[in-house]
mmCIF entry with sequence, helices, sheets and N, C-alpha, C, O atoms, coordinates in Angstrom:
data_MODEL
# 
_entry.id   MODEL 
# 
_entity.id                         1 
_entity.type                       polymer 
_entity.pdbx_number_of_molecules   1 
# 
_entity_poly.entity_id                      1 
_entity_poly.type                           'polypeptide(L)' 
_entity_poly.nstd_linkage                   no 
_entity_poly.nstd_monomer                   no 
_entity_poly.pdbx_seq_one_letter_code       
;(UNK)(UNK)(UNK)(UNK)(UNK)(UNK)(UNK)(UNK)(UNK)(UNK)(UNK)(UNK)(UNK)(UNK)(UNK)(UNK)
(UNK)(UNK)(UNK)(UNK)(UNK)(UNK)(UNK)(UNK)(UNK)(UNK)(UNK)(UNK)(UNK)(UNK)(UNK)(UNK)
(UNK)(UNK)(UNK)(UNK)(UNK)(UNK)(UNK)(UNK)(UNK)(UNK)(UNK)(UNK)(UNK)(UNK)(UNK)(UNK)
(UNK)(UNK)(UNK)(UNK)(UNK)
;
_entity_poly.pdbx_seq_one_letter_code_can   XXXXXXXXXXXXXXXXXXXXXXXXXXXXXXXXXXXXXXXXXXXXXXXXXXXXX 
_entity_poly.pdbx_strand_id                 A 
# 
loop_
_entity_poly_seq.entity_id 
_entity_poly_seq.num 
_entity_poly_seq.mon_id 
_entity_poly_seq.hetero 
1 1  UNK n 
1 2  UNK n 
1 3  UNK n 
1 4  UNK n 
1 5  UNK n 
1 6  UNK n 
1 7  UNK n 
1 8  UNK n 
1 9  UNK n 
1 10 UNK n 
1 11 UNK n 
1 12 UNK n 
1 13 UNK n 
1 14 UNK n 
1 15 UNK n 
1 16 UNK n 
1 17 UNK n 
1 18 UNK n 
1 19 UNK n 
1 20 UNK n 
1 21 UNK n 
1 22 UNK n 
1 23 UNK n 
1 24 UNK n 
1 25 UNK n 
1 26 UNK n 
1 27 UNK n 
1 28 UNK n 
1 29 UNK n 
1 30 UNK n 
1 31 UNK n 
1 32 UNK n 
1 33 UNK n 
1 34 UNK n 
1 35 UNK n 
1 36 UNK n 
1 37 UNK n 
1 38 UNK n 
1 39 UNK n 
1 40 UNK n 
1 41 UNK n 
1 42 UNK n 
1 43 UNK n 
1 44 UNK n 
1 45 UNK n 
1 46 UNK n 
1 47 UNK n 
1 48 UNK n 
1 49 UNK n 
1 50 UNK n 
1 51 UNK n 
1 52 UNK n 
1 53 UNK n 
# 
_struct_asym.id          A 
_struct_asym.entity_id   1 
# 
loop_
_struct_conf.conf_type_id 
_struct_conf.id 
_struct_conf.pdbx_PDB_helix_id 
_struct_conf.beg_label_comp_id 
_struct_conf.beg_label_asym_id 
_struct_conf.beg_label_seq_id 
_struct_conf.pdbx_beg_PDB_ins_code 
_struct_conf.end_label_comp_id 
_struct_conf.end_label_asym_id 
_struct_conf.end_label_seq_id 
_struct_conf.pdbx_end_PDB_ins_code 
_struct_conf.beg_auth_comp_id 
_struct_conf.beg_auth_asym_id 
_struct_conf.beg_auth_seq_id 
_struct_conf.end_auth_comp_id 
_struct_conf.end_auth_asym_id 
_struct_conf.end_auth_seq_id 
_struct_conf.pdbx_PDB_helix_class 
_struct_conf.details 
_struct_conf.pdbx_PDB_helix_length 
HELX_P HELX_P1 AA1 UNK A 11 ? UNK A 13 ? UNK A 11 UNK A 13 5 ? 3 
HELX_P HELX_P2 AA2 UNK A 22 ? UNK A 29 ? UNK A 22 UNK A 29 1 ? 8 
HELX_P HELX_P3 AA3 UNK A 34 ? UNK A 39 ? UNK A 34 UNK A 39 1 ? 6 
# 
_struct_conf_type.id          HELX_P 
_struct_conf_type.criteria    ? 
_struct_conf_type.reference   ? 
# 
loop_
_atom_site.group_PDB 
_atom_site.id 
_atom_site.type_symbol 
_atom_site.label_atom_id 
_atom_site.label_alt_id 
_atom_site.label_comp_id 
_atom_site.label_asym_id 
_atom_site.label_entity_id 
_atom_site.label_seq_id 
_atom_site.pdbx_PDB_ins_code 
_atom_site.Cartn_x 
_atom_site.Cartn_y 
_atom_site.Cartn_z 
_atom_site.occupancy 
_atom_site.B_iso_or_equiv 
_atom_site.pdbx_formal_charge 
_atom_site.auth_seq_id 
_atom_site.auth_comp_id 
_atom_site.auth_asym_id 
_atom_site.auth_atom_id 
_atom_site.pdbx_PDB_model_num 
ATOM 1   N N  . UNK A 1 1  ? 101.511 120.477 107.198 1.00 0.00 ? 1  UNK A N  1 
ATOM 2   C CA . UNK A 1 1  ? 102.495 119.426 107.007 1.00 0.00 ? 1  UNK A CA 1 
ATOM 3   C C  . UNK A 1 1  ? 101.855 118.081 107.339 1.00 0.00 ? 1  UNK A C  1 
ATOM 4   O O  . UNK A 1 1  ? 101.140 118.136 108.339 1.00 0.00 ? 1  UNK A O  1 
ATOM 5   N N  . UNK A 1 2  ? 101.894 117.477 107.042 1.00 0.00 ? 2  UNK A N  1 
ATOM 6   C CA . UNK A 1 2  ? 101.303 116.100 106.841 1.00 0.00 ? 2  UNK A CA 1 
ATOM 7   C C  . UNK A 1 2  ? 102.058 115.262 107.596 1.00 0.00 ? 2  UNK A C  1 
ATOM 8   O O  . UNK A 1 2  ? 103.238 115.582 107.448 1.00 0.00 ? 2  UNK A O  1 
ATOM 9   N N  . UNK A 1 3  ? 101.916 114.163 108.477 1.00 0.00 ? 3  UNK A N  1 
ATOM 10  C CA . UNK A 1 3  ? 102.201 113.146 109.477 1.00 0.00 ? 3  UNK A CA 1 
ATOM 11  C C  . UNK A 1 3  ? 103.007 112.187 108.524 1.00 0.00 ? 3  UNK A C  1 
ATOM 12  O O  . UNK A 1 3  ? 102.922 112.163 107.296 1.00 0.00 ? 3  UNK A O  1 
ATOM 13  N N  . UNK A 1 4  ? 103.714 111.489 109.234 1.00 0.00 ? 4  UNK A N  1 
ATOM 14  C CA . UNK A 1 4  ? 104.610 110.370 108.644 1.00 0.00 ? 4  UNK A CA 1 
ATOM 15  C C  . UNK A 1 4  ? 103.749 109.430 109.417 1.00 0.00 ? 4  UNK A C  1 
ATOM 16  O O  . UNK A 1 4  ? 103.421 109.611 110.590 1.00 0.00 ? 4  UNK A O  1 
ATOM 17  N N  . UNK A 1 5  ? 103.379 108.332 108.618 1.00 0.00 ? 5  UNK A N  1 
ATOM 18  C CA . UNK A 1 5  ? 102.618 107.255 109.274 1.00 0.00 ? 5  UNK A CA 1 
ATOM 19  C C  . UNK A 1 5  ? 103.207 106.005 108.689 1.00 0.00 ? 5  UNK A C  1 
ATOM 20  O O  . UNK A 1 5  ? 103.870 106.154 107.662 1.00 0.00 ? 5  UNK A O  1 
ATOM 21  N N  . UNK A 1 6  ? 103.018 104.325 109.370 1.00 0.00 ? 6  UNK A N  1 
ATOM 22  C CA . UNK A 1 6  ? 103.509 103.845 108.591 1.00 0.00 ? 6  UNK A CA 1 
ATOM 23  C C  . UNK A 1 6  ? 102.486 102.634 107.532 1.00 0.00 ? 6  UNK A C  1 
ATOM 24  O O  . UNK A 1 6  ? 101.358 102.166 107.685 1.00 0.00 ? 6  UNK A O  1 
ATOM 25  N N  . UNK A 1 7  ? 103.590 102.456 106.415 1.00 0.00 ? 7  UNK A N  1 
ATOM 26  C CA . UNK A 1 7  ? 102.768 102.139 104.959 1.00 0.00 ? 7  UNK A CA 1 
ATOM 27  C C  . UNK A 1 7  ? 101.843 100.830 105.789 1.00 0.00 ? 7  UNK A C  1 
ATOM 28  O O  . UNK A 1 7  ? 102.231 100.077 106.682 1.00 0.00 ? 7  UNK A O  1 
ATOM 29  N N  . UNK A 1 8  ? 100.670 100.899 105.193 1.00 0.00 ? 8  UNK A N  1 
ATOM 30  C CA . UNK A 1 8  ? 99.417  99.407  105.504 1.00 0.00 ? 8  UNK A CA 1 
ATOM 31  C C  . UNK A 1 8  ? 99.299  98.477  104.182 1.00 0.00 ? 8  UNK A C  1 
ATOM 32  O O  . UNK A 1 8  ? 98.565  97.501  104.029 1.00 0.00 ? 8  UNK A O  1 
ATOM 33  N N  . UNK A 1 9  ? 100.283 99.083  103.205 1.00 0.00 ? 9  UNK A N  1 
ATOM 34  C CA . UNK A 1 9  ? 100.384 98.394  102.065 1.00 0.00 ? 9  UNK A CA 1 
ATOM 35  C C  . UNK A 1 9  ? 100.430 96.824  102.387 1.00 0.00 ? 9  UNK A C  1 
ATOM 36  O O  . UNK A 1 9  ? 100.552 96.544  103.579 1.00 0.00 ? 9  UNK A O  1 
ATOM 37  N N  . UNK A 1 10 ? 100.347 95.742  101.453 1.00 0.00 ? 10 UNK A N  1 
ATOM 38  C CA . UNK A 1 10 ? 101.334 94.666  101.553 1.00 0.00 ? 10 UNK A CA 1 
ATOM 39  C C  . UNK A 1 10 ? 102.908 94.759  101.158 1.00 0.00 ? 10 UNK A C  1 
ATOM 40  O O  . UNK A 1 10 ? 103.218 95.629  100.344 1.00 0.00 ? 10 UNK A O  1 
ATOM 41  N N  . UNK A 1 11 ? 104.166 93.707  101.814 1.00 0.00 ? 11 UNK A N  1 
ATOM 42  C CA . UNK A 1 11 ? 104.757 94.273  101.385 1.00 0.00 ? 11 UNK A CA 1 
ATOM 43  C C  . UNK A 1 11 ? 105.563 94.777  99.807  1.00 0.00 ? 11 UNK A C  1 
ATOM 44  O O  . UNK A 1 11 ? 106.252 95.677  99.327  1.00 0.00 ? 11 UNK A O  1 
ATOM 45  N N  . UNK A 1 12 ? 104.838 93.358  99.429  1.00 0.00 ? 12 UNK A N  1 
ATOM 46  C CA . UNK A 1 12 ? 105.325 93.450  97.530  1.00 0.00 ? 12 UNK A CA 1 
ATOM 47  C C  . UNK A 1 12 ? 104.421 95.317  96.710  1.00 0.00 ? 12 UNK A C  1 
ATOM 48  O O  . UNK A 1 12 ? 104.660 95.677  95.557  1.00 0.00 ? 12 UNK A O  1 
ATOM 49  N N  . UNK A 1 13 ? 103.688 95.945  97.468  1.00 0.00 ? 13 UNK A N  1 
ATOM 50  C CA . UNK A 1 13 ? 102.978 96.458  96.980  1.00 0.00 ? 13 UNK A CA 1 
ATOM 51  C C  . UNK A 1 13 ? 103.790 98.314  97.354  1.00 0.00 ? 13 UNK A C  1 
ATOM 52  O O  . UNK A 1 13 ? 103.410 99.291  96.709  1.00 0.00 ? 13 UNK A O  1 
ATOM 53  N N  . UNK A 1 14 ? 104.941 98.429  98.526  1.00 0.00 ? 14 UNK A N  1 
ATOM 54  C CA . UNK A 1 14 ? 105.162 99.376  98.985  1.00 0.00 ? 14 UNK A CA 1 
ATOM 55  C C  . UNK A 1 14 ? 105.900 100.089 97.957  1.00 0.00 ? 14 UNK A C  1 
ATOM 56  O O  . UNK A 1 14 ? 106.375 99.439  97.026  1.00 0.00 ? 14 UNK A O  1 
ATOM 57  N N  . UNK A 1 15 ? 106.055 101.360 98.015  1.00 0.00 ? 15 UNK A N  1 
ATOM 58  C CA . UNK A 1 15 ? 107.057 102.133 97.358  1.00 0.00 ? 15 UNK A CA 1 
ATOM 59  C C  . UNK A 1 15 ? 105.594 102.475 96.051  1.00 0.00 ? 15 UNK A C  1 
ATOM 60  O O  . UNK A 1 15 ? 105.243 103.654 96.011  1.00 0.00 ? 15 UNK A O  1 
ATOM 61  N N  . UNK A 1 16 ? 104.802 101.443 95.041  1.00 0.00 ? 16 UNK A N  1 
ATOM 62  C CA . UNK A 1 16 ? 104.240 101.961 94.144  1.00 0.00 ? 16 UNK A CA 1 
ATOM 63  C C  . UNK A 1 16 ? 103.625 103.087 94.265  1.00 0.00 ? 16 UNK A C  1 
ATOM 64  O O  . UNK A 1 16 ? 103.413 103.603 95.362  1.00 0.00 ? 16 UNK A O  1 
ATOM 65  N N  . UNK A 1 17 ? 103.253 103.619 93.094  1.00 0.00 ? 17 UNK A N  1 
ATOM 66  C CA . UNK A 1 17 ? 102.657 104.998 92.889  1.00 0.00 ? 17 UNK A CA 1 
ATOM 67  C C  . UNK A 1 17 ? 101.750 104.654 92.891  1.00 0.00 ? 17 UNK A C  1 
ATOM 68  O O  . UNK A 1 17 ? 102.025 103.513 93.262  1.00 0.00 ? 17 UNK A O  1 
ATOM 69  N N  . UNK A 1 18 ? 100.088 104.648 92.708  1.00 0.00 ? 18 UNK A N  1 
ATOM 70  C CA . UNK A 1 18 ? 99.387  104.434 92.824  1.00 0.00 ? 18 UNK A CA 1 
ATOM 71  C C  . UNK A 1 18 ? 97.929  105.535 93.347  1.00 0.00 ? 18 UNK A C  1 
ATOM 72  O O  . UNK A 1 18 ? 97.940  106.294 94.316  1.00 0.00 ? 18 UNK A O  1 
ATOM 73  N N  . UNK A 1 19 ? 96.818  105.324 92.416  1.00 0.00 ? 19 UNK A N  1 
ATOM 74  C CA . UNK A 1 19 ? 96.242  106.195 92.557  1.00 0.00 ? 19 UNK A CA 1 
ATOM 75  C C  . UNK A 1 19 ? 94.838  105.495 92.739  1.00 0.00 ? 19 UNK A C  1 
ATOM 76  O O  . UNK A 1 19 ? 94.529  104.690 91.859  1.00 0.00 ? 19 UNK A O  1 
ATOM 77  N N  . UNK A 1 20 ? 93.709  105.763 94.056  1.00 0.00 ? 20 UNK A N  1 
ATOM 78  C CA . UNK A 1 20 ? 92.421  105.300 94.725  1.00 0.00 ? 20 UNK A CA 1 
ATOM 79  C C  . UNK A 1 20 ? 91.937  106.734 94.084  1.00 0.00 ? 20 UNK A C  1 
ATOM 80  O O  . UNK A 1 20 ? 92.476  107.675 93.503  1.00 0.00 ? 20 UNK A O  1 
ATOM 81  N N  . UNK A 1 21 ? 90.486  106.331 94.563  1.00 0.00 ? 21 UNK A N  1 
ATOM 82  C CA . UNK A 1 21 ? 89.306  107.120 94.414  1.00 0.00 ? 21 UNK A CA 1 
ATOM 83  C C  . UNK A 1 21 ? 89.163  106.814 96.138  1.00 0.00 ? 21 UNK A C  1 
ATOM 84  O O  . UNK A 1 21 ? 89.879  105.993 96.713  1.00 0.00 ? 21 UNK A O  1 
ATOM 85  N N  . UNK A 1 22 ? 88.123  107.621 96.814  1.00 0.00 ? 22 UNK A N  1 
ATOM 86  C CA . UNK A 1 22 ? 88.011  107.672 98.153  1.00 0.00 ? 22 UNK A CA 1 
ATOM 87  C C  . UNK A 1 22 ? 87.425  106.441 98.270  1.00 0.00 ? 22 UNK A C  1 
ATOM 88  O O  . UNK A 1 22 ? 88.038  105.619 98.952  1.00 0.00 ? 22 UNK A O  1 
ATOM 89  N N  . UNK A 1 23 ? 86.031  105.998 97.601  1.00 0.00 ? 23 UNK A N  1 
ATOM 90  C CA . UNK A 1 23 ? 85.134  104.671 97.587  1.00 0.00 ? 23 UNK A CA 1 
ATOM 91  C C  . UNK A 1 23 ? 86.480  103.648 97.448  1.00 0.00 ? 23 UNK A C  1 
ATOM 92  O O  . UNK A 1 23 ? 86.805  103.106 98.505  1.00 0.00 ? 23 UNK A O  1 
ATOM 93  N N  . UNK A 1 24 ? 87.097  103.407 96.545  1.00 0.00 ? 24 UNK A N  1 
ATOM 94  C CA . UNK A 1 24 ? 88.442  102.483 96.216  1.00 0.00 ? 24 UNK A CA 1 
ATOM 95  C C  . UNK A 1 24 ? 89.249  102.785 97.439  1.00 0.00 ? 24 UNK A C  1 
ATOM 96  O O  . UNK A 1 24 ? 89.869  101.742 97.646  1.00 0.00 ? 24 UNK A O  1 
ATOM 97  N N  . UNK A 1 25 ? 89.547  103.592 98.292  1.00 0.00 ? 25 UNK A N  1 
ATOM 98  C CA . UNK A 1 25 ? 90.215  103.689 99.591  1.00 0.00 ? 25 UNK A CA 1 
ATOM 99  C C  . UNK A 1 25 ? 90.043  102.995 100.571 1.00 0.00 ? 25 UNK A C  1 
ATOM 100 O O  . UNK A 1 25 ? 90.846  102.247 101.129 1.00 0.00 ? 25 UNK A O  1 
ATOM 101 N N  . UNK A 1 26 ? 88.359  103.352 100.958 1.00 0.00 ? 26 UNK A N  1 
ATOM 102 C CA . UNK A 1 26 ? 87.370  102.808 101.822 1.00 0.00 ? 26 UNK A CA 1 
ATOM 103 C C  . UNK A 1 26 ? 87.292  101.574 102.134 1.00 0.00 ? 26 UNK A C  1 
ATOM 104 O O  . UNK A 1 26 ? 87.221  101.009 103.225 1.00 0.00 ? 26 UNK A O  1 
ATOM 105 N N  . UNK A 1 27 ? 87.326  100.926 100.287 1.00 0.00 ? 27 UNK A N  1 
ATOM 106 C CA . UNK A 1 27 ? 87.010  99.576  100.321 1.00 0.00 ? 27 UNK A CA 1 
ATOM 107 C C  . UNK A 1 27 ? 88.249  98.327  100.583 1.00 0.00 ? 27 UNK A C  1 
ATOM 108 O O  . UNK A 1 27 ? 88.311  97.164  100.982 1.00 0.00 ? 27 UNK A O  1 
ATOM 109 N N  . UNK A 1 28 ? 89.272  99.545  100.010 1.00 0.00 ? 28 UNK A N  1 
ATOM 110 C CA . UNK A 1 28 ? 90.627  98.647  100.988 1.00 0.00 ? 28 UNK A CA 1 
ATOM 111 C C  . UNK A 1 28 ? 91.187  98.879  101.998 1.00 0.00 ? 28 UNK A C  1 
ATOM 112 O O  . UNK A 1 28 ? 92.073  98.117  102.384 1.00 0.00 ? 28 UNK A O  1 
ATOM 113 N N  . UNK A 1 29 ? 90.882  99.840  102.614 1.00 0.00 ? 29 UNK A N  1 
ATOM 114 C CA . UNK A 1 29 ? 90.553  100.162 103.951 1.00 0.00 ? 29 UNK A CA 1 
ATOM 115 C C  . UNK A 1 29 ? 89.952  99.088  105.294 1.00 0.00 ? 29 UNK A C  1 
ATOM 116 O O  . UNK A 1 29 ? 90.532  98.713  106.313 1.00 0.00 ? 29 UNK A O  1 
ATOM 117 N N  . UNK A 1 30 ? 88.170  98.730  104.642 1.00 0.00 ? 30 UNK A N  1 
ATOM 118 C CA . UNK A 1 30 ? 87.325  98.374  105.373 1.00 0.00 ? 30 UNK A CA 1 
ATOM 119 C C  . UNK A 1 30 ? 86.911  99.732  106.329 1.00 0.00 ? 30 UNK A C  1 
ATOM 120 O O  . UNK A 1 30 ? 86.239  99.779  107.359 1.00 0.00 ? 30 UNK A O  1 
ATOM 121 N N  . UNK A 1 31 ? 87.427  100.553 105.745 1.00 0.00 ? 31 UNK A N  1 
ATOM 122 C CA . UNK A 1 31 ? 86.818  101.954 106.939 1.00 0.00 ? 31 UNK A CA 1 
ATOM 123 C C  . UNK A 1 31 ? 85.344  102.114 106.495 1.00 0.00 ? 31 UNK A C  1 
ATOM 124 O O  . UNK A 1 31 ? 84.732  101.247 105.870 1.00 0.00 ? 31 UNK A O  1 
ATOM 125 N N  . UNK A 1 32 ? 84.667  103.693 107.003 1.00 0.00 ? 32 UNK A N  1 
ATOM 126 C CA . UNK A 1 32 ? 83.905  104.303 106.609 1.00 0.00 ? 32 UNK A CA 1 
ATOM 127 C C  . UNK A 1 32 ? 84.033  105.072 105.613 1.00 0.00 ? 32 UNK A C  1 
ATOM 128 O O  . UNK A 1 32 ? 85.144  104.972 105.093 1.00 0.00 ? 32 UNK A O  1 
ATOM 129 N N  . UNK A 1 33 ? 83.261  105.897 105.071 1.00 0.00 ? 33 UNK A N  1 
ATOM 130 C CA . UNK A 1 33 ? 83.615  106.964 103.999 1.00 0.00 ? 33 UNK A CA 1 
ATOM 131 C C  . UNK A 1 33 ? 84.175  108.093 104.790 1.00 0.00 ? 33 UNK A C  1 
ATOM 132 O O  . UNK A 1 33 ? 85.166  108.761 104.497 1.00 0.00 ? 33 UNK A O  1 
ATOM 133 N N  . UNK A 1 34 ? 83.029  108.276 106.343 1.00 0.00 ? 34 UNK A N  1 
ATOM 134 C CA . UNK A 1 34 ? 83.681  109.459 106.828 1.00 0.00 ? 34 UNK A CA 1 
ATOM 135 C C  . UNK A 1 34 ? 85.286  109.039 107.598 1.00 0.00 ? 34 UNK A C  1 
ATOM 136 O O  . UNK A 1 34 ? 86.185  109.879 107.562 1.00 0.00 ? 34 UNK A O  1 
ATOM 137 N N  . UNK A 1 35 ? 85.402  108.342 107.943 1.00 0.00 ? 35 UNK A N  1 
ATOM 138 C CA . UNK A 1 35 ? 87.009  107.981 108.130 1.00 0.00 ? 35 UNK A CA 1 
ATOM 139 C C  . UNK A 1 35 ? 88.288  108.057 107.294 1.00 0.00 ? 35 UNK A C  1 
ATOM 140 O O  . UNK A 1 35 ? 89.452  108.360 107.558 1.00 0.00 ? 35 UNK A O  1 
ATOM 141 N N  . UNK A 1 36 ? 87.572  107.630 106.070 1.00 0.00 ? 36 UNK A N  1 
ATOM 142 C CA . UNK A 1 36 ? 88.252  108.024 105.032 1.00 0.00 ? 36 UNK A CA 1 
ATOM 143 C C  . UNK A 1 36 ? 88.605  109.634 104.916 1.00 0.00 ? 36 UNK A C  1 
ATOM 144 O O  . UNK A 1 36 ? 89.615  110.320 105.071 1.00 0.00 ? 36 UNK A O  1 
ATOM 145 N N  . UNK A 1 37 ? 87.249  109.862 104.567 1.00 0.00 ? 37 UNK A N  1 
ATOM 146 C CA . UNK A 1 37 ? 87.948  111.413 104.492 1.00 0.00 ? 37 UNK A CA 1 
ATOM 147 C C  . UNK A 1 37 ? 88.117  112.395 105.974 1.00 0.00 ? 37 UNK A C  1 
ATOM 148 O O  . UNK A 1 37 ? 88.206  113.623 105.987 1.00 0.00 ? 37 UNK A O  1 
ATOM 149 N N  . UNK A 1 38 ? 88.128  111.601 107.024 1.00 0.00 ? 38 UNK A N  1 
ATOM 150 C CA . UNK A 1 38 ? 88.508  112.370 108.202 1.00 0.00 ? 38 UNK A CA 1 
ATOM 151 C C  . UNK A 1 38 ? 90.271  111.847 107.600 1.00 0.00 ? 38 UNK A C  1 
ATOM 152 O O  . UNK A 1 38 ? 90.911  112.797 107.152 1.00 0.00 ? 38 UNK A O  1 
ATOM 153 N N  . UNK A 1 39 ? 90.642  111.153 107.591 1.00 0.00 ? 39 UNK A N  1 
ATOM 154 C CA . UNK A 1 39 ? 91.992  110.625 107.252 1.00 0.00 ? 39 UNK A CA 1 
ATOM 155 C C  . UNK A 1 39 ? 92.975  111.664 105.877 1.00 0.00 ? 39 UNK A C  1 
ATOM 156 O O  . UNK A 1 39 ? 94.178  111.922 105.862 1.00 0.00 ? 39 UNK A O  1 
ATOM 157 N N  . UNK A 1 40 ? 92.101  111.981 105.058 1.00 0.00 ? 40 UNK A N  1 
ATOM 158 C CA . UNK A 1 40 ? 92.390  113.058 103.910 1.00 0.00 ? 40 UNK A CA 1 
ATOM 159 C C  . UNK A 1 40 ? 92.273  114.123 105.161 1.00 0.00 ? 40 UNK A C  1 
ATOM 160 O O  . UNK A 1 40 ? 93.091  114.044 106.077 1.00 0.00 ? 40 UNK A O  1 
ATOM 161 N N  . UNK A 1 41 ? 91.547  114.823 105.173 1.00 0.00 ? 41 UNK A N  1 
ATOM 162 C CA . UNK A 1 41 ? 91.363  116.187 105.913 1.00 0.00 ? 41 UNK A CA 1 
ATOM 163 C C  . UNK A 1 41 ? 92.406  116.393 106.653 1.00 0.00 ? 41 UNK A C  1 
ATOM 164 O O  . UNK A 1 41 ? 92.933  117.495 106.500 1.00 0.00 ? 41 UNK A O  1 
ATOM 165 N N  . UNK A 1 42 ? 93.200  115.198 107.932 1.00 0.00 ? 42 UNK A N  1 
ATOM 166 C CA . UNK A 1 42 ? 93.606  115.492 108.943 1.00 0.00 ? 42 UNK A CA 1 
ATOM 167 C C  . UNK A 1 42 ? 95.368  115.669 108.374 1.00 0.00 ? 42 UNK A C  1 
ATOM 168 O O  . UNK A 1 42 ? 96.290  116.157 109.027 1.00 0.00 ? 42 UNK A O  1 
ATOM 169 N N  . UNK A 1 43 ? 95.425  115.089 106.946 1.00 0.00 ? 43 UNK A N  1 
ATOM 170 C CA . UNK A 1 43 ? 96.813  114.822 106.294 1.00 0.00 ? 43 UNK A CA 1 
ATOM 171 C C  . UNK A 1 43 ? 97.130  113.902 106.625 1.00 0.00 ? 43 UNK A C  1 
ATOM 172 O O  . UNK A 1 43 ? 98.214  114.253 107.091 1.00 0.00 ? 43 UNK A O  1 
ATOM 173 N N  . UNK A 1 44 ? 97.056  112.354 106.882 1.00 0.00 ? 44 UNK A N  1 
ATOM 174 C CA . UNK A 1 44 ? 97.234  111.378 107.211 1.00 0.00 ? 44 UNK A CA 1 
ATOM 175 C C  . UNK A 1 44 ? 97.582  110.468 105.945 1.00 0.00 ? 44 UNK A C  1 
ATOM 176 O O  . UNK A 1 44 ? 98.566  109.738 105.831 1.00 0.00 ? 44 UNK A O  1 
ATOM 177 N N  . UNK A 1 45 ? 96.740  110.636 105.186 1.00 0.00 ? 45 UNK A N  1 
ATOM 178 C CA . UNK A 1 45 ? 97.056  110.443 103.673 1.00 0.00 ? 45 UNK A CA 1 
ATOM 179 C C  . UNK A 1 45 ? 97.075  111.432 102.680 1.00 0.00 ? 45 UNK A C  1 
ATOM 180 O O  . UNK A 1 45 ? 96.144  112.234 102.620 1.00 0.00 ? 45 UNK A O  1 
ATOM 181 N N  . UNK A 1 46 ? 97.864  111.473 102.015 1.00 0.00 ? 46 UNK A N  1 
ATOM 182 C CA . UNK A 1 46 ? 98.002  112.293 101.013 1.00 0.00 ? 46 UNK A CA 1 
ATOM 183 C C  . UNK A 1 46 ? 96.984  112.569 99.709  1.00 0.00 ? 46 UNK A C  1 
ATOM 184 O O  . UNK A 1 46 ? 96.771  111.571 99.020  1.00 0.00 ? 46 UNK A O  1 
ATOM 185 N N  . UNK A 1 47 ? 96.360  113.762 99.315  1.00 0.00 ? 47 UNK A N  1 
ATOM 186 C CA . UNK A 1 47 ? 95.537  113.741 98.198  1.00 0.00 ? 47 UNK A CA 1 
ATOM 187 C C  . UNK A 1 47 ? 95.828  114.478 97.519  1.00 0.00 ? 47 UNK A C  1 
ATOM 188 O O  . UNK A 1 47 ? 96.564  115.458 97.641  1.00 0.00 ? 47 UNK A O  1 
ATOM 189 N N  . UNK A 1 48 ? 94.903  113.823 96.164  1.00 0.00 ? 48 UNK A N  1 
ATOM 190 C CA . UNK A 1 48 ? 95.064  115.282 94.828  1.00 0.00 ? 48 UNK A CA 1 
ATOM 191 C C  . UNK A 1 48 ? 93.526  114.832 94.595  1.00 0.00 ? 48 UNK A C  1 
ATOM 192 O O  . UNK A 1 48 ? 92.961  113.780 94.892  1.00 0.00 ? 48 UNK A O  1 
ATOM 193 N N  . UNK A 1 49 ? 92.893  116.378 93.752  1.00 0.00 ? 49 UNK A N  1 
ATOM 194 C CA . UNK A 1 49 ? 91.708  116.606 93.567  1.00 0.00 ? 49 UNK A CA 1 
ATOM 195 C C  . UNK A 1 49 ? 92.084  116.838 91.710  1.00 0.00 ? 49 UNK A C  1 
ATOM 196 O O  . UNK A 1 49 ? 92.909  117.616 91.230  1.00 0.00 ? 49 UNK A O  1 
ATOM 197 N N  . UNK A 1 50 ? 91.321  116.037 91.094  1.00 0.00 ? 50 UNK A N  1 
ATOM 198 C CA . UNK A 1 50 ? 91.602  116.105 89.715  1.00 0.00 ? 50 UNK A CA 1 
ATOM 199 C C  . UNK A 1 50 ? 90.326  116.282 88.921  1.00 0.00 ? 50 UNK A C  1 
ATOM 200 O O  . UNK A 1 50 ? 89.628  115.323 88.594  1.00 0.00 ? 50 UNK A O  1 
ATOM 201 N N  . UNK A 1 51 ? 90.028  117.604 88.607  1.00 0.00 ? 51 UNK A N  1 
ATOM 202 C CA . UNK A 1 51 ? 88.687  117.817 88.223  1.00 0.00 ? 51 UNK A CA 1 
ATOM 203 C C  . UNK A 1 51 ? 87.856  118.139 89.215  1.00 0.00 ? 51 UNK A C  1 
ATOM 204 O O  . UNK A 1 51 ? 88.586  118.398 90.171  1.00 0.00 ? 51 UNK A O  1 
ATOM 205 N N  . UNK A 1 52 ? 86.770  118.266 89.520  1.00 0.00 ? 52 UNK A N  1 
ATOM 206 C CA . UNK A 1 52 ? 85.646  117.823 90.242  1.00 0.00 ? 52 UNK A CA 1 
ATOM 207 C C  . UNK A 1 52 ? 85.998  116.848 91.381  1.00 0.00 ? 52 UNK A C  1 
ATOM 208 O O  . UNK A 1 52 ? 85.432  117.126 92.438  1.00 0.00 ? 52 UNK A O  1 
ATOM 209 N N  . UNK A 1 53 ? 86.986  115.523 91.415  1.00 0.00 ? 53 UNK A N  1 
ATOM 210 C CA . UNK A 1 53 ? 86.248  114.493 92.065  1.00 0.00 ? 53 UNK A CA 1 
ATOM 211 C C  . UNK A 1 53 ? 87.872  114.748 92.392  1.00 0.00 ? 53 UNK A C  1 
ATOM 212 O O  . UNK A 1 53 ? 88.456  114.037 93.210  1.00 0.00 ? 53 UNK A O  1 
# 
């Protein structure tokens, strides 16, 4: 089950659907890559795997 956290969106930007690549995460982030995907792994953010990537 995945954590309720709250949105880091801006606020004109909340509620959209919207779909990153992990690098596109990262980079609006300012995280790491491994933060990033420690953040996927732990369910913190939500993912889908589409293909390969």
């Amino acid at each position: 089950m995945a954590h309720t956290t709250k949105c880091a969106a801006p606020e004109g930007n909340r509620g959209r659907d919207e779909w990153m690549t992990v690098i596109e995460m990262q980079e609006y982030m300012g995280a790491s890559r491994n933060k990033a995907y420690d953040l996927i792994w732990s369910g913190e953010i939500d993912s889908y795997r589409l293909g390969r990537k």
